[in-house]
C-alpha positions, 0 to 999 in steps of 0.5 A: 538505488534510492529512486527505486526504494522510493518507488517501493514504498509508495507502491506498497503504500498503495496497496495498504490504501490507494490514496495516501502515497498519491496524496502525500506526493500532490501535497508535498509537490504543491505545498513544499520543497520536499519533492519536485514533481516531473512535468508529466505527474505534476496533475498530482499537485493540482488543487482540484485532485488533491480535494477529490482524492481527500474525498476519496480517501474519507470513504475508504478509510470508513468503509475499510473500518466496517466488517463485511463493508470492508470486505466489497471494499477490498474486492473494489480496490483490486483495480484502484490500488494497482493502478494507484501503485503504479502511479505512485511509483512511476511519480516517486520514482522520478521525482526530485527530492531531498535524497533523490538528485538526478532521477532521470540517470535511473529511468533514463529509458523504458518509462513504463518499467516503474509504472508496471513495477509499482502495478505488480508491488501494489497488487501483492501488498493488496492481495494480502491484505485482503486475505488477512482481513477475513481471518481477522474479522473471523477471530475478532468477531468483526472488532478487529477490522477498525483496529486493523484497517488503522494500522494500515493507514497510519503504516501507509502515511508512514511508509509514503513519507520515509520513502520520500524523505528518507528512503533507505528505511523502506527496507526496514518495511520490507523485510517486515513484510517478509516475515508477516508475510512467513508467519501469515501463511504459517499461521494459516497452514496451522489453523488448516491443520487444528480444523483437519484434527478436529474434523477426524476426531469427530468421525472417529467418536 
């Protein structure tokens, strides 16, 4: 289970910002022994890959804070913070770590289930997101982006460290991003109706 919630939290992560879960796990792996890298993913631990991503990581953290930018930033990331989920799942996931043991009992067969697992998490995390952020940007006159895209990141750092320190909060998150979830699409079904009654009170003057 713990495995699995683990998983959960990185991908996710990944879908607020590619390159932090998959940082964290390669300066973990290397610096620490709060995680033990499997011999397929222990390239995340590499020197070489932890700068790139550090790298990659300043540019989307400034493009992410620039109304518009962030926007051609969102519809990029639509690959990399899949595939960056999938990544990190399929490493959390069956890595050692101070709450996971033995995670080969979990994923014993069918290696590719987490990393498609964490594929399809990233990607809806992701996809809302990117839907939030024009409504932010449109209500906030674009001030709101940099005060947003923060949140983001300091939940994605948060988020990828509780699931591999301490996992089972990540059901904490989860269920939070149920009801953000409920109260976005609500919200939104509001504003669709305000814009229609306006629309109708015009043509009736």
């Amino acid at each position: 289970m713990f495995e699995v919630l683990t998983g959960t939290g990185l991908a996710a992560s990944a879908g607020l910002n590619a390159y932090i879960p998959l940082l964290i796990l390669g300066l973990l792996g290397r610096y620490t022994d709060l995680i033990d890298l499997p011999s397929g993913w222990t390239w995340l631990g590499n020197g070489w890959v932890i700068a790139i991503m550090a790298v990659l990581l300043a540019v989307e953290m400034v493009a992410d804070k620039v109304p518009v930018v962030d926007h051609i930033n969102d519809v990029v990331q639509t690959v990399v913070r899949p595939t960056a989920g999938g990544l990190a799942f399929g490493a959390g996931s069956s890595s050692e770590t101070v709450t996971v043991s033995d995670p080969e009992s979990f994923f014993s067969t069918h290696q590719w289930v987490p990393v498609v697992t964490g594929v399809l998490l990233a990607l809806g995390v992701h996809l809302l997101k990117s839907a939030a952020r024009p409504i932010v940007n449109a209500t906030t006159a674009g001030f709101g982006a940099p005060v947003a895209s923060t949140a983001e990141d300091a939940t994605s750092v948060v988020v990828s460290l509780v699931a591999v320190l301490l996992p089972v909060l990540v059901l904490v998150f989860l269920v939070g991003l149920v009801i953000f979830v409920f109260w976005f699409f609500r919200r939104r079904s509001e504003r669709r109706r305000e814009r229609d009654a306006a629309r109708a009170a015009g043509f009736r003057v």
